[in-house]
N, C-alpha and C positions, 0 to 999 in steps of 0.2 A: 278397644280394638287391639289386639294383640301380633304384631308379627311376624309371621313363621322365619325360623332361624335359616339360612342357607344349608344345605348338606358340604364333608366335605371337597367334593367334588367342584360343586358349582362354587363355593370360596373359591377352589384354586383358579378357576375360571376367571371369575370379578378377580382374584387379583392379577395373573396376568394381563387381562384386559387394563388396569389401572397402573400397571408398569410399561405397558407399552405404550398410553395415552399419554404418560407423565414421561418418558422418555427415561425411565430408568429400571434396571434391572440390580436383582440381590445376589451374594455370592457368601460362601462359607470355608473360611479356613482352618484349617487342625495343623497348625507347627510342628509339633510332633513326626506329624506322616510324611509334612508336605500336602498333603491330600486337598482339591478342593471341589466345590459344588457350584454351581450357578445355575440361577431359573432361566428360562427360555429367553426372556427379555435380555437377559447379561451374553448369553450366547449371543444375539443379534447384535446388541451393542459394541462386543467385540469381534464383529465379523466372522459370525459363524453362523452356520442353524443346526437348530438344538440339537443334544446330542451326537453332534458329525465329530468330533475330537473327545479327549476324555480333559476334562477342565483341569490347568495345572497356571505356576505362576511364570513356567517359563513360556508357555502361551502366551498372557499377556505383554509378555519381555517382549515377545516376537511380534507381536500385532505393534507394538508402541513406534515412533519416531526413532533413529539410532540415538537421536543428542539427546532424549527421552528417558533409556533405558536405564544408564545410569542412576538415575533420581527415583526411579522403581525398584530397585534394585536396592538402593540405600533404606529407602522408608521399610520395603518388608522385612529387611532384617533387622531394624532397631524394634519392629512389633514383635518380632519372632523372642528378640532379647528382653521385650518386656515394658519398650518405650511405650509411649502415646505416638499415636500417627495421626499426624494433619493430615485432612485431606491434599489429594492429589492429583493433580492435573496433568496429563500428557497426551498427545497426538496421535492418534491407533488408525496406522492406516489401512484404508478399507481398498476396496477394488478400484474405484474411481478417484478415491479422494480422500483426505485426512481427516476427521475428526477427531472434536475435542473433548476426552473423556474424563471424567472426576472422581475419584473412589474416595472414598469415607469408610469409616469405620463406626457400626451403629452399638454393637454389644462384644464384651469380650468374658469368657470363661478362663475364669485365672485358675492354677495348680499351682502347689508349693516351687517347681523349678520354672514356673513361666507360665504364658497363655497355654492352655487347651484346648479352644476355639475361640473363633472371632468371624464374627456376622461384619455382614457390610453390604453397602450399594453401590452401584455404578449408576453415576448420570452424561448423559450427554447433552452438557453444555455448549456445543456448536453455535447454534443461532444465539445464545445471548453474547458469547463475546463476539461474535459477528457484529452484531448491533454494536457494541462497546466500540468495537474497530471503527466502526464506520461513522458514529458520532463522534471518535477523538479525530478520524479521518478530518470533518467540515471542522474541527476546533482548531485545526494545527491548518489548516485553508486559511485561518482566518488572522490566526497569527500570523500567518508569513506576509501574506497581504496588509495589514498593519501594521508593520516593520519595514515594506519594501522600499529600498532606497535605492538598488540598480537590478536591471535583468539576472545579471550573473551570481551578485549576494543573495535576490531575493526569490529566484528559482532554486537555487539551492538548499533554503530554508522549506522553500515549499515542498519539494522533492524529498527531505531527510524526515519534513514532518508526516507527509502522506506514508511515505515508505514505512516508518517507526507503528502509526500509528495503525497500519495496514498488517504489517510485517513481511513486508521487503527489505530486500538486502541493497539493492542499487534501482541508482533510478534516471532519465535523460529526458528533459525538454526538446521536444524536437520541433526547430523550425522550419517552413518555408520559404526555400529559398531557390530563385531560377526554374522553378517547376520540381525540387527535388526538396527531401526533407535534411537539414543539417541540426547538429547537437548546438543547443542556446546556452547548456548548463547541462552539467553532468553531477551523481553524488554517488557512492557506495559506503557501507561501513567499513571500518579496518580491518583490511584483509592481503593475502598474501598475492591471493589469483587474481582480485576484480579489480586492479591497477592495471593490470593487460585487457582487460575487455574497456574500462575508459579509454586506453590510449586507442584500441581500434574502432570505440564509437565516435570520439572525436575529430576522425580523418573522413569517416563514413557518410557516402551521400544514399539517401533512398526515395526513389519513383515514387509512384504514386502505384497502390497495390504489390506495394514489394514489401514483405515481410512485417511484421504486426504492426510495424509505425506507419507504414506506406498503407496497409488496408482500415486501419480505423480510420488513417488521412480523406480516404476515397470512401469509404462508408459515411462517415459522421456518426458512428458510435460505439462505443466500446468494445473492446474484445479482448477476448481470452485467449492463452494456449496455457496446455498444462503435460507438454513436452517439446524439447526443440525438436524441430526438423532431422530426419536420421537419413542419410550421413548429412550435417551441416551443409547449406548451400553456398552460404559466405564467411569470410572472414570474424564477419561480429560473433555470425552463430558457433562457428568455430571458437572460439574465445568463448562464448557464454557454454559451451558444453565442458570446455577444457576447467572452467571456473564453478563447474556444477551447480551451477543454474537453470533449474526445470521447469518453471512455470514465469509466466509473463502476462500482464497485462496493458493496454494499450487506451487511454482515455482521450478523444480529441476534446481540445479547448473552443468553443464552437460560440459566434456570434451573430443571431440567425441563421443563415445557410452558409456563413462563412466559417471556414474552420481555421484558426491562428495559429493554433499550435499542437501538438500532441506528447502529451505526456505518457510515458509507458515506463511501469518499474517491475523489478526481476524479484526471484525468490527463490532461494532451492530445493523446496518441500512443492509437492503438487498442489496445487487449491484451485480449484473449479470457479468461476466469475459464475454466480451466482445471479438470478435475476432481481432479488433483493439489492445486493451489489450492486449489481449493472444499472438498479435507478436512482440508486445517493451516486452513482459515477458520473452519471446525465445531467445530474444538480451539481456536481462541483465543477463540471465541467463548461456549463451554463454560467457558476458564479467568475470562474477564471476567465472567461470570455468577456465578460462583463466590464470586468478588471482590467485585462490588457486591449478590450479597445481605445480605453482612454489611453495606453500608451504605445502607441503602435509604432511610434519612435522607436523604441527598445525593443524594436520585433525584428526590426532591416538595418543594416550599415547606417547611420546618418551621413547626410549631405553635408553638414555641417559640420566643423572643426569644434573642438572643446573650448574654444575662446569664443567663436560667433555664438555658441549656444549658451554661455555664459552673459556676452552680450545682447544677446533675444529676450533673456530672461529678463533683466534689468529693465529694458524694454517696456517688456510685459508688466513689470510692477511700476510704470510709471516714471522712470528716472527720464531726463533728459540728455542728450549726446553729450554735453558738459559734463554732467554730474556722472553719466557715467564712465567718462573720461578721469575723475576724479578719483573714482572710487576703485576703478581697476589701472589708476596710474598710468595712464598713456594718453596722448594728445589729440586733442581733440580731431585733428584730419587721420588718425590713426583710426578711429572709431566710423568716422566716415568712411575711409576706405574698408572697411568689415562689414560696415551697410551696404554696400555697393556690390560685393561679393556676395552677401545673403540674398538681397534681391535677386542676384541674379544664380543662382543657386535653387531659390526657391519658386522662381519665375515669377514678381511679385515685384509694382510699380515702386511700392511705398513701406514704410516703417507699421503704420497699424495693420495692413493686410499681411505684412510679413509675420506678423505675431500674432496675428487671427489665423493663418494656417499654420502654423508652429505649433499653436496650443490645437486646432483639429487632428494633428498627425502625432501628436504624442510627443513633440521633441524638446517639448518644455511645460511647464505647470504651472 
């Protein structure tokens, strides 16, 4: 049985249909002119439909990210001089939102002063470094929780690793506190502006449905924005525009119907919360709740002085009011009277009950 060949026509057909399926699109360059080409697929990819512009490389310039351009800019002209060109990755933003495009270089027509064409593709790799983000996302979850040694150390780990691994620039644990949400730990990368938007999230108290930490608080679950507020309604927002920062999201920390905490981190490129996104958000957000139920100590002011909690602990492994009189150098009616305070502190008749809800409320291990 023999198969009939496709006609031109229908080729171009199957292959369009096989570049939009595979999410990639071909392009052709001539150094010489400048001049270039791209199939219909490389149009869409670059935010266009076919034919509406006449395909050039300062197009691509213009679609790409600004911190972008530069590195496009670099690579075409070592091809133009004759280099090899790695592929390339940059940002091309589209109407709604960024993505993440790849060009490669598949065939090159050399001439004695340099190329004379050069073939290539564009892919849009989007969703797989999506995914890549979002599984370092639960890796650097899990490191920071593995390492935790205080709220403040180890929200900050958690925060620089979700941020990093997300690609956010700043990021704030917000707790509960009086009916209002206050900063538990703040983090940003090294920068000029986002030292004035810490200092005014750290003063910052926010209701319940007041701006993206206030309404994931009162939702229970995640949420996007992917511009601030115009004009600014507060002070933070204020700071976060002045700091050009345009996109945010807002993760609550949630422990059955209870929500602890909310984590929300900033970014200055737009990126749409995704529904892929928004369901590894609901898992980290479930595993962090998980986590800081056991220490719910580290959530509220303690009742407790850094010496009674030092003494509870003791306690809790077993020592006795001698021994641990010994061990922390003070006398034995010394230790008595710090039991006598934690009792009554805790509300709590006795020495085992005091340290059975100690270890309930997080405020020891």
């Amino acid at each position: 049985m023999t198969l009939a060949q496709p006609d031109a026509a229908t080729g171009s057909l199957l292959l369009e249909a096989t570049e939009q399926a595979a999410q990639f699109g071909t392009w052709c360059w001539s150094p010489p002119t400048d001049e270039m080409s791209w199939s219909d697929s490389a149009f869409r990819l670059f935010g266009f439909e076919p034919g509406e512009i006449t395909p050039s490389r300062r197009c691509v310039r213009e679609r790409a990210h600004p911190d972008d351009r530069q590195r496009l800019q670099w690579a075409s002209e070592r091809l133009r001089h004759g280099y090899r060109m790695s592929p390339v990755e940059f940002r091309a933003l589209q109407r709604d939102e960024a993505r993440c495009l790849r060009l490669s270089v598949t065939a090159v027509q050399r001439a004695e002063d340099g190329p004379e064409r050069v073939w290539g593709i564009v892919r849009d790799v989007t969703d797989q470094r999506r995914a890549e983000r979002q599984l370092g996302a639960h890796l650097a979850v899990g490191d920071a929780l593995a390492g935790w040694d205080s709220l403040e150390r180890g929200a900050t780990l958690l925060l620089r690793g979700l941020g990093e691994a997300l690609g956010f620039v700043a990021g704030t644990l917000w707790l509960p506190r009086d009916g209002a949400l206050v900063a538990g730990a703040v983090w940003h990368v090294p920068s000029r502006e986002l030292p004035s938007v810490e200092r005014v999230t750290r003063r910052s108290r926010i209701a319940p449905g007041a701006e993206l930490p206030g309404q994931a608080w009162t939702l229970g679950a995640p949420i996007g924005s992917v511009d601030p507020p115009r004009p600014p309604r507060t002070m933070r927002e204020q700071a976060a525009v002045a700091a050009g920062l345009r996109a945010a999201i807002a993760l609550p920390v949630v422990k059955g119907e209870e929500v602890l905490a909310v984590v929300e981190l900033h970014a200055p490129q737009q990126s749409a919360l995704s529904d892929r996104l928004a369901r590894s958000l609901i898992a980290i957000g479930h595993e962090l709740g998980e986590f800081l139920a056991q220490r719910r100590g580290e959530l509220e002011p303690s009742p407790l002085t850094a010496r009674q909690v030092e003494i509870l602990q003791l306690a809790a492994d077993g020592r006795s009011g001698r021994e641990i009189a010994q061990h922390l150098f003070l006398s034995p009616s010394t230790v008595k009277t710090h039991f006598k305070h934690i009792f009554a502190k805790l509300e709590t008749p006795d020495r085992a009950s005091a340290v059975a809800q100690a270890l309930r409320r997080g405020l020891i291990r």
